[in-house]
C-alpha positions in Angstrom: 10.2 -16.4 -7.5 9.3 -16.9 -4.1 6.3 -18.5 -2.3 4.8 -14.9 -1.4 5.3 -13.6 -5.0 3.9 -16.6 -6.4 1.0 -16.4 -4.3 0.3 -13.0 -4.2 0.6 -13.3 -8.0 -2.0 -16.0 -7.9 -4.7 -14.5 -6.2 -4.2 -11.1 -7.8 -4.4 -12.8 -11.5 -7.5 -15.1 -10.4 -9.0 -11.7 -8.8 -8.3 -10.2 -12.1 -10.1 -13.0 -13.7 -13.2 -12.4 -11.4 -12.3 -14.6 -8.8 -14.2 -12.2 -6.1 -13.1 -14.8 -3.0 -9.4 -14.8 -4.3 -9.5 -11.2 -4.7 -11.1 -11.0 -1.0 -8.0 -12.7 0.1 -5.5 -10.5 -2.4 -6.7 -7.6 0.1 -6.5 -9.1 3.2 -2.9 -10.6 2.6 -2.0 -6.9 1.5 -3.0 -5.3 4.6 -1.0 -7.4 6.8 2.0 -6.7 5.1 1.4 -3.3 4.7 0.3 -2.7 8.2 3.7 -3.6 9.4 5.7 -2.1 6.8 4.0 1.8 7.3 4.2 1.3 10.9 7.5 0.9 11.0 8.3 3.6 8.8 6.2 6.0 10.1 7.2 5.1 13.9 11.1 6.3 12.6 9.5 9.9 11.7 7.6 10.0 14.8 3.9 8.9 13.1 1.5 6.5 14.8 -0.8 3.8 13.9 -3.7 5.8 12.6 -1.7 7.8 10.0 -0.3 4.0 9.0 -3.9 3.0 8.7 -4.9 5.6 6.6 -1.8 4.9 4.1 -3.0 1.8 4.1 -6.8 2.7 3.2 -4.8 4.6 0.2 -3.1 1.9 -1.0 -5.8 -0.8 -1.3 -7.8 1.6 -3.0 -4.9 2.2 -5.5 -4.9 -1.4 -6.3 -7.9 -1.2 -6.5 -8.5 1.5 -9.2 -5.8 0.8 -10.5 -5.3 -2.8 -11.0 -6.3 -3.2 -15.0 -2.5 -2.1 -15.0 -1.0 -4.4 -13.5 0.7 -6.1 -16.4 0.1 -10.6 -15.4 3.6 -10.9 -17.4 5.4 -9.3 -14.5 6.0 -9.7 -10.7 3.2 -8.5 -8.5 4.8 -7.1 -5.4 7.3 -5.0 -7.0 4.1 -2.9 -9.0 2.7 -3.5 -5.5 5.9 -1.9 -3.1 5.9 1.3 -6.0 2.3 2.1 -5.1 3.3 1.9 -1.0 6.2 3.6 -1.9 4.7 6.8 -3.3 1.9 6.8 -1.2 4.3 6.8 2.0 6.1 10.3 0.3 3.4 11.4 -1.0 1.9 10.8 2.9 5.2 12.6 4.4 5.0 15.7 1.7 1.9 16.2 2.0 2.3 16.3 6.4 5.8 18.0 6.6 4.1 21.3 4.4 1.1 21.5 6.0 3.3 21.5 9.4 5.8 24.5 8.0 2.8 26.4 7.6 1.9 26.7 11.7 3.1 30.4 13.3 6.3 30.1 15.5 4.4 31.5 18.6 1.6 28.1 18.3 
């Protein structure tokens, strides 16, 4: 397990446990990492750094209302990369449809 797993691990199991500073630090940690990794997927598709800030709004609220699932048995940043993942396609399906839907003379 690396360093980042383990530590990420850590503060999400003491946040868990009401550890309100660890969880503090949980988030923060996340949003680095997440910064970077929507920015560069959404500079390949032509998306700038407000659409990657609002993915990453979306995530931390996921964890958020949805960490009582994260199961303390398992690795934290894979349960963690699903919930970016889906956001970012949900993000992009949600974009490309509402784009197909402008006239071809606008």
């Amino acid at each position: 397990m690396s360093t980042n797993e383990q530590e990420l691990k850590a503060l999400m199991t003491a946040g868990l446990n009401g550890d309100a500073a660890a969880y503090r630090t949980l988030l923060e940690r996340l949003s680095q990492h997440l910064r970077s990794y929507y920015r560069g997927r959404l500079s390949r598709v032509g998306r700038g750094e407000f659409e990657a800030e609002d993915l990453l709004q979306e995530v931390l609220l996921a964890v958020h209302t949805r960490r009582h699932t994260y199961d303390r048995a398992e690795l934290f940043t894979p349960w963690l990369h699903a919930i970016a993942r889906y956001k970012l396609i949900d993000y992009v399906r949600r974009t490309n449809a509402s784009r197909s839907d402008v006239p071809i003379e606008d």
